[in-house]
C-alpha positions in Angstrom: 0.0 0.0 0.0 3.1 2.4 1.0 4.7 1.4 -2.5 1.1 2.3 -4.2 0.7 5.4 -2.4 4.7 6.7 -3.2 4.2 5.7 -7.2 1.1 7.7 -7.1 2.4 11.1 -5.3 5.4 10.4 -7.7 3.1 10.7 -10.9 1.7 13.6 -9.5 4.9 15.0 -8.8 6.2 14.5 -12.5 2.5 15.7 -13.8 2.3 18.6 -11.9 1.4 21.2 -15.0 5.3 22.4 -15.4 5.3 23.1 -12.1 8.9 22.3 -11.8 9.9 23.5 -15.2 9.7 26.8 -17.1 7.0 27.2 -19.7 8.7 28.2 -23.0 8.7 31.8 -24.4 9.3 32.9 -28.2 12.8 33.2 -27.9 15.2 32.2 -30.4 16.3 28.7 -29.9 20.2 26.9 -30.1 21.0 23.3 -30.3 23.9 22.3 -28.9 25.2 18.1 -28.6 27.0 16.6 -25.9 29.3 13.5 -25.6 32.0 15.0 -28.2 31.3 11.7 -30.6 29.8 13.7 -33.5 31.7 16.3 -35.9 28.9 18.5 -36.1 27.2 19.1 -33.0 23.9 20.1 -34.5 23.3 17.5 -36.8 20.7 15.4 -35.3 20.4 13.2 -38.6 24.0 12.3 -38.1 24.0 11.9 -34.2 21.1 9.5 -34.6 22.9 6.9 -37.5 25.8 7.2 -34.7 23.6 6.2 -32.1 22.0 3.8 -34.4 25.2 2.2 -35.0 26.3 2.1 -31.3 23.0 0.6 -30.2 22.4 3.4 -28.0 19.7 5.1 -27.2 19.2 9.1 -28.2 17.8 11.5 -25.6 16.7 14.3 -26.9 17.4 17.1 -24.1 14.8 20.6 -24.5 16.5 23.4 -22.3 16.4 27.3 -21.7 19.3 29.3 -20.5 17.0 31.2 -18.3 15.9 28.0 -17.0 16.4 27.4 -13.2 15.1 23.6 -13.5 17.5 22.9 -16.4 20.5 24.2 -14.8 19.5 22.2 -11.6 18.6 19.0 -14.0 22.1 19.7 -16.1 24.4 19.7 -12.8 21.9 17.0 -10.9 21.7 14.2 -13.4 23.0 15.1 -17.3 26.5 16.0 -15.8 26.8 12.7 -13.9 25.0 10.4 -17.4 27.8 12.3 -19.1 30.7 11.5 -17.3 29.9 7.3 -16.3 31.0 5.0 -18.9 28.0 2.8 -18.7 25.3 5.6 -19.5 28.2 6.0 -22.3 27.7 3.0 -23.3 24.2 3.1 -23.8 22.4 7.1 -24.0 23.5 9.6 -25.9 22.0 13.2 -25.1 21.3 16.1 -27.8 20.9 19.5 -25.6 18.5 21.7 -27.9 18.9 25.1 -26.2 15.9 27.0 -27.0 17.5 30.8 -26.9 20.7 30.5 -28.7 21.4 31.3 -32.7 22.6 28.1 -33.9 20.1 26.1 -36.5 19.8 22.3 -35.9 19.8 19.5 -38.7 16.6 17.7 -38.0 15.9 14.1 -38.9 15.2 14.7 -42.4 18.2 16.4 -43.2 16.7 19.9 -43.2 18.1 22.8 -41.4 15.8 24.3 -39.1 15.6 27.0 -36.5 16.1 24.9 -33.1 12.3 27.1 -31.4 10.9 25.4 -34.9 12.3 22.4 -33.9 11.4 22.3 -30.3 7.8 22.9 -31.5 7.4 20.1 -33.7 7.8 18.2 -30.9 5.1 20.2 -29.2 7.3 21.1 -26.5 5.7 23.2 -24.1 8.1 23.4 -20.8 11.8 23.1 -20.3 13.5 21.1 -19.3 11.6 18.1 -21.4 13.8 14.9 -22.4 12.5 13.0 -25.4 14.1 9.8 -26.2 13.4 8.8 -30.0 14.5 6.5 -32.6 17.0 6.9 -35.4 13.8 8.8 -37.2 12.9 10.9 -34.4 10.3 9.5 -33.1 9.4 9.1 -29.6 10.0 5.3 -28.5 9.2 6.1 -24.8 7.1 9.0 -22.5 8.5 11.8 -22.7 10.1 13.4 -19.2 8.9 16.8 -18.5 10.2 19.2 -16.1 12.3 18.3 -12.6 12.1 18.5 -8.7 15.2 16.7 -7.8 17.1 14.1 -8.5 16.1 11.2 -6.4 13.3 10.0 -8.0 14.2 11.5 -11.5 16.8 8.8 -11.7 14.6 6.1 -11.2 12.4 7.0 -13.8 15.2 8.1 -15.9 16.8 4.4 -16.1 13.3 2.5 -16.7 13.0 5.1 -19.5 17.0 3.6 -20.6 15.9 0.4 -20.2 12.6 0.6 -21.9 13.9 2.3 -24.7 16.8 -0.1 -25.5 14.1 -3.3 -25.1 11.7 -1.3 -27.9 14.6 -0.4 -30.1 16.8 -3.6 -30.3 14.6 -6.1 -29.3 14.0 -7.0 -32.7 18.3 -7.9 -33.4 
């Protein structure tokens, strides 16, 4: 009953209506990729064939330099999945910056403003993690927005998990 009750306030945590995230403006947008694998850090078509290759799955990361949950998710939890060799192994995350200048090659090879790109995802609150397939679609629910770290990790590895079992389960 004590496990029920805890999943339950934890939904309702996560669900809140962006309560702990910031609901995006019409800023200009900026992509920017971590893990220093791929030659052009914007180039989501390319990072995805990579990840395909690598059997990894790709986490799509929506952020906001004026974002207070972001920076706290960034330091918390995409630092630390950035720096250990098994997330390495498995996750690679695409920051898309929403207030920056620089445009992002989408799936489809087409370069678009990174706010145009956020929105074709319907993103609506930063931070929001996405993880998709190498065509850019989501494989898995979408994360959106962040309280603190110890129950984002949980649901951040069955996410891993879930996404690596729909993706390769078929090889």
């Amino acid at each position: 009953m004590i496990k029920s009750f805890l999943q339950s306030l934890v939904v309702i945590l996560f669900l809140g209506n962006g309560i702990w995230g910031t609901v995006l403006s019409q800023n200009k947008s900026h992509a920017e990729v971590d893990n220093g694998r791929n030659k052009d850090k914007n180039n989501l078509y390319q990072i995805a064939r990579t990840t395909q290759l690598l059997n990894q799955v790709h986490v799509i990361y929506f952020s906001a330099s004026y974002c207070f949950y972001c920076k706290q998710l960034t330091e918390d939890v995409i630092n630390a999945v950035r720096a250990n060799k098994g997330y390495q192994n498995q996750v690679t995350i695409t920051e898309i910056q929403i207030d920056g200048d620089d445009s992002v090659t989408d799936f489809n090879q087409k370069i678009v403003d990174p706010e145009a790109f956020a929105s074709s995802y319907d993103i609506q609150i930063t931070p929001t993690l996405i993880f998709v397939n190498s065509q850019g679609k989501e494989i898995v629910k979408r994360t959106v927005g962040y309280q603190n770290s110890e129950f984002y990790w949980y649901y951040f590895d069955k996410k891993i998990a879930r996404a690596m079992t729909r993706l390769y389960s078929s090889h």
